[in-house]
ZAMARGU-4260 file (C-alpha; in steps of 0.2 Angstrom, whole numbers, plus 5000, padded with zeros to 4 digits):
<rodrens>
0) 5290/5186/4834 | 5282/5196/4820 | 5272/5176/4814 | 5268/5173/4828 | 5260/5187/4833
5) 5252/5187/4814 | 5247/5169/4816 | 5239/5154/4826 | 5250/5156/4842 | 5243/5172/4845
10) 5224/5167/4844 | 5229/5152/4857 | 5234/5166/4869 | 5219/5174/4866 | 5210/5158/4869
15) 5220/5153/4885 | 5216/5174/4892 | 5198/5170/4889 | 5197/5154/4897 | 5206/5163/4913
20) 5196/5178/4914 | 5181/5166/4915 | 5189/5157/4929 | 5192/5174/4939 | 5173/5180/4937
25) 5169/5161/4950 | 5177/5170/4963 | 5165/5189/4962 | 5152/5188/4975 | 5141/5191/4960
30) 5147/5178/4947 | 5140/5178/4930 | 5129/5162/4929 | 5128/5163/4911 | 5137/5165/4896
35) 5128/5170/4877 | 5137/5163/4864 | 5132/5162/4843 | 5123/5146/4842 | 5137/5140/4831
40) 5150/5139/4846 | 5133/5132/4858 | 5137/5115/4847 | 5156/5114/4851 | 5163/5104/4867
45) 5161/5122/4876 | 5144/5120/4878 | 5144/5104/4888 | 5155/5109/4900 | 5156/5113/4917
50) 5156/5134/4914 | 5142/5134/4904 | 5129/5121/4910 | 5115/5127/4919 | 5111/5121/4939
55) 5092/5116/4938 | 5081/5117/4951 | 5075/5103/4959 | 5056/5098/4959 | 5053/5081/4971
60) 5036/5072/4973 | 5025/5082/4984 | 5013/5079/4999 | 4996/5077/4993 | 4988/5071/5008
65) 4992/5067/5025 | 4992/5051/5023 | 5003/5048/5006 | 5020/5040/5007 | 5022/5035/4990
70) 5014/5043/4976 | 5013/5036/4955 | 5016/5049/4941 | 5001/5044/4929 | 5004/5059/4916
75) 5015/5071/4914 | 5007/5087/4908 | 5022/5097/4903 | 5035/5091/4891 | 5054/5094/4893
80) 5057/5114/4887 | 5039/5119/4891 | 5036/5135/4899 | 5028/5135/4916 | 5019/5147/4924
85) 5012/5150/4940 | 4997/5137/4944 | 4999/5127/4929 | 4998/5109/4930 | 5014/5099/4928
90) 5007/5082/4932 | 4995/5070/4938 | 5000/5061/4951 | 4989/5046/4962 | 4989/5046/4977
95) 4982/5035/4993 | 4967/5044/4990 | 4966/5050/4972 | 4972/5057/4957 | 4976/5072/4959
100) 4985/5088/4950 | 5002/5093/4955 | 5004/5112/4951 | 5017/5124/4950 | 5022/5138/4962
105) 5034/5148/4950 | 5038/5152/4935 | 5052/5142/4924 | 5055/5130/4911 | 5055/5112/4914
110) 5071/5105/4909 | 5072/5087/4912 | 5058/5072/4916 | 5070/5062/4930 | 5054/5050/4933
115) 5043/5045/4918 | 5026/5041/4916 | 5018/5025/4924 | 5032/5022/4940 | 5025/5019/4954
120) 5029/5018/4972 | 5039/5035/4970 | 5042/5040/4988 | 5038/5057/4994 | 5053/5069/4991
125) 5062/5059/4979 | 5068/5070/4966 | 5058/5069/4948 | 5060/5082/4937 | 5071/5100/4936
130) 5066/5116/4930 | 5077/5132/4927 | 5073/5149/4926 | 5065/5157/4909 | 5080/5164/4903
135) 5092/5150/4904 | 5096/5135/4891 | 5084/5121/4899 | 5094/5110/4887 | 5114/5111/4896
140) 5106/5107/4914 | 5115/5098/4926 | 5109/5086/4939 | 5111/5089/4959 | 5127/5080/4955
145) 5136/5093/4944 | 5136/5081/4930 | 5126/5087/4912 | 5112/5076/4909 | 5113/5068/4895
150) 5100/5055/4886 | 5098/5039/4898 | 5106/5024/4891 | 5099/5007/4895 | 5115/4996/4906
155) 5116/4979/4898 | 5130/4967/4905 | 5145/4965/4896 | 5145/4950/4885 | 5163/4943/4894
160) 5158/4947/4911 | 5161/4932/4921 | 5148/4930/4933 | 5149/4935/4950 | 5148/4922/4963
165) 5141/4924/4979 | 5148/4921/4997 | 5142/4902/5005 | 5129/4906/5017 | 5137/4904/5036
170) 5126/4886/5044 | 5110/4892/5055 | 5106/4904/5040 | 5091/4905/5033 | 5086/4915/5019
175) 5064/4916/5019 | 5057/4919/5000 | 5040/4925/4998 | 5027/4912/4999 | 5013/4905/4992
180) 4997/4909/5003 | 4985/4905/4990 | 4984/4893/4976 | 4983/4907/4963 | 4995/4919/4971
185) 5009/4924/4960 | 5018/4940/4970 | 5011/4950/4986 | 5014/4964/4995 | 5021/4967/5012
190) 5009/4979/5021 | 5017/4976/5037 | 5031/4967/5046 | 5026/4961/5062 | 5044/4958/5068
195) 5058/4971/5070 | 5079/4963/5066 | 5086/4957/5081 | 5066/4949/5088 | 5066/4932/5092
200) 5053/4919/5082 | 5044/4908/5090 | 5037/4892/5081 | 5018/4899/5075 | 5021/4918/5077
205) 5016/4928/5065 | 5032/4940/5056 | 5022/4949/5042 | 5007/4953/5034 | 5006/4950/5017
210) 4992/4954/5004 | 4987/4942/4991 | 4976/4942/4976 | 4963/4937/4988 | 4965/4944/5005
215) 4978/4950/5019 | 4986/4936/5026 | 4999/4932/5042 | 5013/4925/5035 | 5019/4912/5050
220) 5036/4903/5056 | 5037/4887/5063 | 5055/4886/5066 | 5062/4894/5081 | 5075/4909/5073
225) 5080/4927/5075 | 5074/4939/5061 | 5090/4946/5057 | 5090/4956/5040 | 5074/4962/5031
230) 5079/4963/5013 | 5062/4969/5006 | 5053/4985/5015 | 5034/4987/5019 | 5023/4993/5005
235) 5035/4983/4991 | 5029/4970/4979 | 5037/4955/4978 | 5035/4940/4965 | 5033/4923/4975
240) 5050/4914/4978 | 5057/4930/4979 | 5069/4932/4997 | 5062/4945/5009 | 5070/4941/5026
245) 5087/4932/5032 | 5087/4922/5048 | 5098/4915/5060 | 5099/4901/5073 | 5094/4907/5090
250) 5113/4912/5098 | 5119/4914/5082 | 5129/4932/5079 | 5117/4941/5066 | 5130/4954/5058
255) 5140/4934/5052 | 5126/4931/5038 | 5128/4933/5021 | 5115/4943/5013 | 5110/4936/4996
260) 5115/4947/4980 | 5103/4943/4970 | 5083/4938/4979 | 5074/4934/4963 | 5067/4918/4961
265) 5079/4907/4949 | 5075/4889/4939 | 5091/4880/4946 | 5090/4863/4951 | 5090/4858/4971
270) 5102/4853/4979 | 5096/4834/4981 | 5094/4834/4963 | 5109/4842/4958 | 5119/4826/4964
275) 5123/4811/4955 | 5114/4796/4955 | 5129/4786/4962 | 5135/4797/4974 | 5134/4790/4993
280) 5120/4803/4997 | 5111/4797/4984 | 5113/4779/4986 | 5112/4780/5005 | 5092/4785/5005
285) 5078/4772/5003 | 5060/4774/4996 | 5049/4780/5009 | 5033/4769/5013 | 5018/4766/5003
290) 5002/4774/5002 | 4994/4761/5009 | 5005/4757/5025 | 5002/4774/5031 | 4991/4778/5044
295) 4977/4790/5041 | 4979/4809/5042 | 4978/4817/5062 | 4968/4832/5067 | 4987/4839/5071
300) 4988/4859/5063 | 5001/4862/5052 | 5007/4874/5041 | 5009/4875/5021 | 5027/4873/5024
305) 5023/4856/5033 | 5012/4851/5021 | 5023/4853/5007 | 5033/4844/5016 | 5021/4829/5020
310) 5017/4829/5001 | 5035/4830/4994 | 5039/4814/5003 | 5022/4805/5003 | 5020/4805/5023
315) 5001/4806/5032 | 5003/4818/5049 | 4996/4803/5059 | 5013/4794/5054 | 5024/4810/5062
320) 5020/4817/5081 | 5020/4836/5084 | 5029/4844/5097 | 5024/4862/5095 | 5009/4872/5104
325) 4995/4860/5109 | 4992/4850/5092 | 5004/4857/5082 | 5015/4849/5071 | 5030/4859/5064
330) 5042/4857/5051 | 5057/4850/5062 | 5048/4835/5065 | 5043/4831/5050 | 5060/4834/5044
335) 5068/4825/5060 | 5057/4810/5056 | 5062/4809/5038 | 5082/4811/5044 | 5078/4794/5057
340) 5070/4784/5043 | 5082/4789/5027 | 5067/4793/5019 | 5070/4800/4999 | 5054/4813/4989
345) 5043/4802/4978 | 5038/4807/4962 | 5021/4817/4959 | 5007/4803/4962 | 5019/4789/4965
350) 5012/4789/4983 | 4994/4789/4977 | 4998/4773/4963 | 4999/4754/4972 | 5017/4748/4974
355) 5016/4730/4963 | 5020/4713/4974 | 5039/4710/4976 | 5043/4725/4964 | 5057/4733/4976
360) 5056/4752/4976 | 5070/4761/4970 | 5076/4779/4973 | 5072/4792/4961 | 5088/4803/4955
365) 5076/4814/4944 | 5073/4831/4950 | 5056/4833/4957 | 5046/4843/4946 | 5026/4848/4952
370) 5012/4845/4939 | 4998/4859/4939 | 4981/4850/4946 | 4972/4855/4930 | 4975/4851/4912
375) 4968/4863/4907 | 4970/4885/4907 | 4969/4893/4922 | 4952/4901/4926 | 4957/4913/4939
380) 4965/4931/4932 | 4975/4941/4944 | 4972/4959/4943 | 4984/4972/4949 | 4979/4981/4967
385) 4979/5000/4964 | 4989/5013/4975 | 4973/5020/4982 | 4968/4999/4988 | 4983/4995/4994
390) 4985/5010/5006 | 4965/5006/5011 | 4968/4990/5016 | 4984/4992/5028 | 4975/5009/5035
395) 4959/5000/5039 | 4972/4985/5046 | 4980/4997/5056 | 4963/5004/5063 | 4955/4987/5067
400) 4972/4982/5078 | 4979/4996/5084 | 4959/5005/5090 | 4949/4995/5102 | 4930/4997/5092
405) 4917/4994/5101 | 4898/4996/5095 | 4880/5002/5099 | 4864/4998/5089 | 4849/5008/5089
410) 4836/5008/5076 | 4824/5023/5071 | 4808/5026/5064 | 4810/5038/5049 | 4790/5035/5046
415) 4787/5054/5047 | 4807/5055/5039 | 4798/5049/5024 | 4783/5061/5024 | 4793/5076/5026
420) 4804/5070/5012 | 4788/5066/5000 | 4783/5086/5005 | 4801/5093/5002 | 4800/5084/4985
425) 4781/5092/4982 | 4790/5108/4982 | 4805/5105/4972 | 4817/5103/4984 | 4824/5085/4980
430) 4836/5078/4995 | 4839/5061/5000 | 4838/5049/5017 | 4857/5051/5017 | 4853/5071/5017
435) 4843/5072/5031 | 4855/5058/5040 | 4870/5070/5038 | 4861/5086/5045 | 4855/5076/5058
440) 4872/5070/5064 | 4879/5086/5064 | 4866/5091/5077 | 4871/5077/5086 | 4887/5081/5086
445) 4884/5098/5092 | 4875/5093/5109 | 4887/5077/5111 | 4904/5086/5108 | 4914/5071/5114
450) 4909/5062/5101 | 4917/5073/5088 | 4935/5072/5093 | 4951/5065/5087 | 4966/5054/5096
455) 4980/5059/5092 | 4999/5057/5101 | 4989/5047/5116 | 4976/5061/5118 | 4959/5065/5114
460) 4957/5082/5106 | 4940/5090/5107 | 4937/5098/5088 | 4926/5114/5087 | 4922/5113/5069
465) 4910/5100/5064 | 4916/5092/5046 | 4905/5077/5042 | 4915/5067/5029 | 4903/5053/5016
470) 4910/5037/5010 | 4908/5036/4992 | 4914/5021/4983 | 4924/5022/4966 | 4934/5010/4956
475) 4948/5015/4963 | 4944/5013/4980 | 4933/5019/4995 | 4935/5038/4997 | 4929/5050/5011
480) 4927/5066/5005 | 4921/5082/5017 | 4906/5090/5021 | 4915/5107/5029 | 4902/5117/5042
485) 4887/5105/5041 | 4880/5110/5055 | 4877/5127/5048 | 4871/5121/5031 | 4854/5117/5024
490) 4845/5101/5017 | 4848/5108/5000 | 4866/5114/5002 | 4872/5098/5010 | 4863/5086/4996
495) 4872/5099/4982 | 4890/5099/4993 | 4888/5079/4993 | 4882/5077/4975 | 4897/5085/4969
500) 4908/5079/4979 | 4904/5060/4973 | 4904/5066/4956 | 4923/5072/4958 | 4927/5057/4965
505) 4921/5047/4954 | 4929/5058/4941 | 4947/5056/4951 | 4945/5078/4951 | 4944/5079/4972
510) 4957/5093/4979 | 4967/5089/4992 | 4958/5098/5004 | 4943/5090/4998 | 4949/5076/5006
515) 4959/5083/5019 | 4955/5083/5039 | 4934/5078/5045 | 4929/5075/5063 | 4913/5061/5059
520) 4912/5047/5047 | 4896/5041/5039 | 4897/5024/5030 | 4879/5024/5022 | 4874/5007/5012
525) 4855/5007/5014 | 4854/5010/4995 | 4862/4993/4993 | 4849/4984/5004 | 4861/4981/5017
530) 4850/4978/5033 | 4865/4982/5047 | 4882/4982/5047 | 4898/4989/5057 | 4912/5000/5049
535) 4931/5003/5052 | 4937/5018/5060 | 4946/5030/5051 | 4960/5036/5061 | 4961/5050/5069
540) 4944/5051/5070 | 4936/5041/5087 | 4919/5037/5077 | 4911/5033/5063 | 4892/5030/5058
545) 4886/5014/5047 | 4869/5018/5041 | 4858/5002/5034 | 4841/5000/5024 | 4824/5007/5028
550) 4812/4990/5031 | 4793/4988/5036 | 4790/4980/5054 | 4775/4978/5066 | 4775/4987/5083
555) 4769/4983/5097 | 4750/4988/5092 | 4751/4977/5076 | 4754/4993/5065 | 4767/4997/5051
560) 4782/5005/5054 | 4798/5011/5045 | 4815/5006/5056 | 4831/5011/5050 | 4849/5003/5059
565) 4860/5013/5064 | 4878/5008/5070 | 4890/5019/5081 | 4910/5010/5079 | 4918/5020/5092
570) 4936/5021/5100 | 4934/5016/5119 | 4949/5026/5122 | 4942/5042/5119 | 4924/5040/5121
575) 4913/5029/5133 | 4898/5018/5132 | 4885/5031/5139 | 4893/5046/5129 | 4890/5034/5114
580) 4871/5030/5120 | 4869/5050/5123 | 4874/5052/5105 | 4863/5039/5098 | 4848/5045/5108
585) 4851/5062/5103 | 4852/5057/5084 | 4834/5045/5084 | 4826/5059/5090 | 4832/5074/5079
590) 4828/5060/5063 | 4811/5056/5069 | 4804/5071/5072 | 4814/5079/5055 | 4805/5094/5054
595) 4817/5102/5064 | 4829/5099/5053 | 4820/5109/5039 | 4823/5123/5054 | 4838/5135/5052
600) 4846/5132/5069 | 4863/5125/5065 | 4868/5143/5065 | 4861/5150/5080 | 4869/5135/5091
605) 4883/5138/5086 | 4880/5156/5091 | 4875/5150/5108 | 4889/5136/5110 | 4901/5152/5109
</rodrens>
């Protein structure tokens, strides 16, 4: 009894005590959530378990606009075991409509970087970093899981892992890979599917939007199906040949299919070139028809799947009959007639080459394999569409098919526009056609107040305060920041207000609530020389402004004249055709007599309008 009080048995006790007192203090209300050990015993297998590691707190990708659903980390301002303190930055993060500075509430120390520099498409609340408070080891953290974090290790595959091999597709499936919609397209985008799973397909209807490197195109079917899995969500970029959608013959059960484990494009062979030369399949198919016996190409409309077809087996579409919408040919003819004639694929410009006399054709068991047009390097260079682009371009193609625009012209003398500018400018007081043009549609706005409204939920909302926003173009994109109170401002504030706002974003510096909210649009290219033009609706807005060039005309009496276009887009929804003419008639006036302007009366409407 005496050794083992005296020796090692007794300090396991000891141990075994201490590990059980720790246990009890879980169960307090008030548990300690920390324990201080020497750093010596921090480095034992103590410090990684689970009584000692530290729950962090989680930060996830914030909201930066109304509009921002996914958001890219382009720096990280803190590194892991920085201090952080309230209103410091602890990234820059691009949004839909900028760069923008994500900043800190509390106080803490950031722990772990979840999300690194440079990914993109990081959905809004999706967890990216963890920060603990000041006086806890940011180093034993532990993930929302429980588990320590510990220094990621990139999975590779096991060198004796026998692949997996995937489930036969059910017959009537159909798995649909990205296509092809322009000859230098290499990947896309969905912006939008037009279908929903379960919708029935029609031969020509339109299931997707895609964006290329050239435009946003419909991405149509010619086969009659039922879209029954989407495999790749809207707003993901895909490489072409890449599967996107699963469908099924009409009367087909959907939940039967086979969803494909692995949708990247692969280099195996097909399936007709997979098969022996001698085997019955093979030997059963016969050359198709010369070049020169077939007949010349129809007027028929056919798609690029068609095509391909057409070319792959060295057919003309006068030789094949359409059956789809009037003058359409679709792909189950063209394969129905190859299937009744037991035709076989050429090879690439066998079908262009004349057949020699008596020389019979034989079938090719060579894999088809397509020669680029060109010898030589490609001339086209595809460049990547940022975040900012990419949420433009489904915005302004939600506007243009989801709002019904409809337009009014008027032009306007700005001859005495011109000489009250020149006498501003003979004072020192520098402002710019587009000045004047902002301050005079905030007027407008304040006689014509149904003009300055927004649709939301199927309503029109009638807006008291009157923020004019100004397109500015930068190389990320076309951004709309706000001119807050513009009736109430001068010449010179609103040309300082819109001068700085340009210069942040061109800078990428805007604040959210730069950008944030507006009632009015104004799209101003007249510096470009741009005579007239329309523009796109910003939603929820119901109008928005296109302002051209200043040009020399003769009136009526054979004099010179200055006329400026200007085009109302407007929502008929929310706003009629006369409401648009009283706000256009109401705006040539204010800008050609623009010496009222130079008046201070914004403020004492408003006044009077209360």
């Amino acid at each position: 009894m005496k050794s083992s009080r005296r020796g090692r048995p007794l300090k396991m006790a000891q141990m075994v005590r201490c590990r059980v007192g720790l246990l009890s203090l879980r169960s307090l209300k008030n548990p300690v959530s920390r324990i201080i050990l020497p750093e010596k015993y921090q480095r034992l297998c103590f410090h990684t378990s689970w009584l000692l590691n530290v729950k962090g707190k989680e930060v996830l990708m914030p909201s930066l606009s109304p509009t921002m659903e996914t958001g890219t980390i382009v720096k990280w301002m803190k590194k892991e075991g920085d201090p952080i303190q309230p209103g410091d930055a602890l990234a820059d993060i691009q949004t839909d409509k900028a760069v923008m500075t994500f900043e800190m509430d509390d106080e803490g120390t950031l722990a772990k970087i979840v999300v690194p520099e440079g990914t993109k498409d990081i959905k809004v609340g999706t967890l990216i970093a963890l920060t603990v408070e000041p006086d806890e080891d940011w180093k034993s953290v532990e993930m929302p899981g429980g588990t320590a974090v510990s220094a990621p290790t990139p999975s590779a595959p096991s060198a004796g892992a026998a692949p997996v091999q995937e489930a036969e597709p059910p017959a009537g499936q159909v798995n649909v890979a990205m296509p092809a919609l322009s000859p230098t397209m290499t990947s896309g985008t969905i912006v939008k599917w037009l279908k929903k799973e379960g919708d029935e397909i029609s031969p020509g209807d339109a299931i997707a939007d895609i964006q290329t490197d050239k435009a946003v195109m419909t991405f149509e079917m010619d086969e009659e199906a039922v879209l029954a899995k989407i495999l790749v969500e809207e707003g993901s970029q895909v490489e072409v040949g890449q599967l996107i959608a699963v469908t099924v013959e009409r009367g087909m059960d959907p939940k039967s299919i086979v969803i494909p484990t692995a949708t990247k494009p692969s280099a195996k062979p097909t399936a007709s070139a997979s098969k022996p030369a001698g085997s019955p399949a093979a030997s059963s198919k016969v050359s198709s028809p010369s070049a020169g016996s077939q007949p010349p190409p129809s007027g028929q409309v056919y798609g690029l799947a068609v095509k391909r077809l057409l070319e792959e087996y060295g057919l003309s579409s006068g030789s094949v009959k359409g059956t789809g919408r009037p003058n359409r040919l679709l792909k189950s003819d063209v394969l129905s007639y190859i299937q009744q004639n037991n035709l076989q694929r050429v090879e690439p410009g066998a079908a262009a080459a004349p057949a020699k006399a008596g020389a019979p054709s034989t079938p090719s068991a060579q894999p088809r394999v397509s020669a680029p047009r060109k010898s030589g390097p490609s001339t086209y260079r595809d460049l990547e569409i940022s975040n900012i682009r990419a949420v433009i371009a489904k915005r302004l193609g939600e506007s243009k098919r989801d709002i019904p625009h409809s337009y009014a012209t008027v032009d306007v003398r700005i001859d005495k526009l011109t000489e009250t500018r020149e006498s501003l400018k003979s004072e020192g007081i520098k402002v710019s056609v587009n000045d004047f043009v902002t301050k005079a549609v905030a007027h407008a706005l304040l006689q014509c107040p149904d003009i300055n409204s927004l649709y939301k939920n199927g309503q029109t909302v009638r807006m008291q305060n009157i923020d004019v926003c100004v397109a500015a173009s930068t190389p990320a994109g076309l951004i709309t920041p706000i001119v807050f109170n513009t009736v109430s401002k001068s010449l010179s504030d609103i040309s300082k207000d819109i001068r700085t706002l340009v210069g942040k974003a061109s800078e990428g510096t805007l604040k959210p609530n730069e950008i944030q909210g507006g009632t009015f649009t104004i799209s101003n290219l007249g510096m470009l020389g741009i005579k007239e033009f329309s523009a796109i609706i910003n939603p929820p807005q119901t109008a928005i402004l296109a302002v051209g060039t200043g040009r020399e005309v003769l009136d009526t009496a054979l004099r010179r004249v200055s006329l400026m276009s200007t085009t109302l887009s407007y929502d008929s929804r929310a706003i009629d055709e006369d409401q648009a003419g009283d706000f256009l008639a109401v705006l040539r006036s204010i800008l050609e007599d623009p010496a009222l302007l130079t008046v201070g009366r914004g403020q004492q409407a408003m006044r009077h309008r209360r």
